[in-house]
MIKE-889293 format. One line per 8 residues: number of its first residue (from 0); their letters; for each residue x, y, z of C-alpha. Coordinates in nm, 4 decimals. Layout:
BEGIN
NUM) A) X,Y,Z | ...
END
This chain:
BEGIN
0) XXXXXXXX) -5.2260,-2.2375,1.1617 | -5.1087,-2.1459,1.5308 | -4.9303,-2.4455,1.7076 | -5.1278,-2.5827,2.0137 | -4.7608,-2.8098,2.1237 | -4.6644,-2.7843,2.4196 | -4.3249,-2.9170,2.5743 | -4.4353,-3.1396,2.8518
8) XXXXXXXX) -4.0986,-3.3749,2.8736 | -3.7383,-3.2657,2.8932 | -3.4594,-3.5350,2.7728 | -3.1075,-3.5425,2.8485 | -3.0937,-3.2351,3.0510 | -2.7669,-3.1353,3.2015 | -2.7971,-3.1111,3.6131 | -2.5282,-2.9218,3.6728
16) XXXXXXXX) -2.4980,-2.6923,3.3720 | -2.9007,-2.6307,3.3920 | -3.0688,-2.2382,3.4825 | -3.2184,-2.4363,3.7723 | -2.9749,-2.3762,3.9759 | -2.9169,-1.9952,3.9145 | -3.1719,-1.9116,4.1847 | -2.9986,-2.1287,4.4320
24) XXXXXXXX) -2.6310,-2.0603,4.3328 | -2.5237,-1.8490,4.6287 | -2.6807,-2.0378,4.8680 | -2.4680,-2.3790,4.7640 | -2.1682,-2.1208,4.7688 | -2.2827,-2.0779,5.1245 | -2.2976,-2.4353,5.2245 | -2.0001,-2.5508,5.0711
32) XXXXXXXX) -1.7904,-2.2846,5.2450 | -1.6612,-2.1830,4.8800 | -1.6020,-1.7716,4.7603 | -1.8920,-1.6818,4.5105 | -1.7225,-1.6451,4.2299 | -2.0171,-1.3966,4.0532 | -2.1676,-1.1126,4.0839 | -2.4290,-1.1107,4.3683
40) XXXXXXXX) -2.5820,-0.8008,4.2080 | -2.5194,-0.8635,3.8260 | -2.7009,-1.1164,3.5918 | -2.5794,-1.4249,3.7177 | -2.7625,-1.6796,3.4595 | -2.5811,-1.4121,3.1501 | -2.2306,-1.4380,3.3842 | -2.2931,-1.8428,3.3471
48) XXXXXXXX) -2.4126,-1.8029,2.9709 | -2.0990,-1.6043,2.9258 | -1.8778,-1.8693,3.0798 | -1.9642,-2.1798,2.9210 | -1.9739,-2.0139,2.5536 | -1.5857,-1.8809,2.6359 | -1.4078,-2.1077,2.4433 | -1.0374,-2.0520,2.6356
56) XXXXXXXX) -1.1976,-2.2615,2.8885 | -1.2341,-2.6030,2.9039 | -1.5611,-2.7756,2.9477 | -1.4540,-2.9106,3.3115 | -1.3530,-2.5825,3.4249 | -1.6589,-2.4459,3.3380 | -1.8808,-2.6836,3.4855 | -1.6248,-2.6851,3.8381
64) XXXXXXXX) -1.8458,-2.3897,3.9287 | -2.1426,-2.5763,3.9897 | -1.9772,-2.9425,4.0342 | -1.7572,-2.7988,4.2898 | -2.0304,-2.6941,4.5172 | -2.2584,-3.0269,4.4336 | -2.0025,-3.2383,4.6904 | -2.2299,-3.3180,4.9917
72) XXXXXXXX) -2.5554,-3.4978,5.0466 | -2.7348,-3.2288,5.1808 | -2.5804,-2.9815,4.8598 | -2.6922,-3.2393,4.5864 | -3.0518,-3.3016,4.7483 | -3.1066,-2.9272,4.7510 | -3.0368,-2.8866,4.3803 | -3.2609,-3.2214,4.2787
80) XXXXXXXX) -3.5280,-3.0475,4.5132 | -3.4648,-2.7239,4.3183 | -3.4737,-2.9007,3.9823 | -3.7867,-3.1139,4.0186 | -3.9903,-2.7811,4.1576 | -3.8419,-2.5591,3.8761 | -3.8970,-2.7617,3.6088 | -4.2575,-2.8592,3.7491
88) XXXXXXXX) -4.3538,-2.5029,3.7604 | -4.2088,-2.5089,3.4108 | -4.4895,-2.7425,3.3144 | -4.2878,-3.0338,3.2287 | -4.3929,-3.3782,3.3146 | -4.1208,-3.5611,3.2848 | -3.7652,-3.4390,3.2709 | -3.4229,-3.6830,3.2307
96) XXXXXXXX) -3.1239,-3.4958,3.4545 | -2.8222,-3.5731,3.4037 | -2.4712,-3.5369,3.6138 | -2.1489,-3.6631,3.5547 | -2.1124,-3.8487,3.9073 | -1.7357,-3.8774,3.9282 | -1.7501,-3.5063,3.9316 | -1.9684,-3.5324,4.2864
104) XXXXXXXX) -1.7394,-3.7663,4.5006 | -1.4812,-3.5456,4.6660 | -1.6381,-3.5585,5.0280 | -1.6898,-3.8958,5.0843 | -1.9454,-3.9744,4.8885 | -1.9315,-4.2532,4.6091 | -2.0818,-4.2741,4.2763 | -2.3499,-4.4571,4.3694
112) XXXX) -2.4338,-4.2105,4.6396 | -2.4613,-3.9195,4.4007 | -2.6633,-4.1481,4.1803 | -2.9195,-4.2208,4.4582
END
C-alpha cells in the first residue's frame, strides 16, 4: 500500500546549519564584508555537506561559517525571511528554527535581539 504522508511540520531544525541558506550564502558574505570562503562556481550545499561531516573540525568551527555572517539585524532578518519562504515552498506548515543566540551577538546586538 503506497503512503499518502506527507511532512507538513519541521521540529528542531537547525537555523544556521539548515540548506536554506545555501541560496543566500554569498550574498550574507556580501553584507557582512567577510571573504567567501566557497566555491562561487562549485556545489556549495556538497562543500557545506562536506564540512560539517569532517570530523578534524569542531562543531563551532563549522557552524562559524554561517554564524559568522548572521551578526547584524538586517543579516539575521534576511535569513528568517529566507527560511520561512523556503521552507513554505517546501510545503511545511509549521517549522521550529533553531540558533544558538550567543553565537549572533558580536555587533551589538544582545541575545534577546537575535531572539526577536
Amino acid at each position: 500500500m503506497a503512503s499518502c504522508w506527507s511532512q507538513k511540520a519541521l521540529l528542531h531544525d537547525h537555523l544556521d546549519g539548515s540548506a536554506t541558506l545555501v541560496p543566500i550564502l554569498p550574498h550574507l558574505f556580501e553584507l557582512s564584508g567577510k571573504k567567501y570562503p566557497f566555491n562561487p562556481n562549485g556545489d556549495i550545499q556538497g562543500d557545506m555537506v562536506n564540512l560539517f561531516k569532517d570530523p578534524q573540525i569542531d562543531l563551532v568551527r563549522k557552524f562559524s561559517n554561517t554564524t559568522g555572517i548572521m551578526q547584524s539585524r538586517e543579516t539575521l532578518s534576511l535569513v528568517a525571511q529566507n527560511y520561512v519562504c523556503v521552507r513554505a515552498q517546501q510545503g511545511l506548515e509549521y517549522c521550529e528554527a533553531t540558533v544558538a543566540p550567543q553565537y549572533h551577538v558580536f555587533e551589538g546586538l544582545t541575545e534577546k535581539d537575535v531572539i526577536e
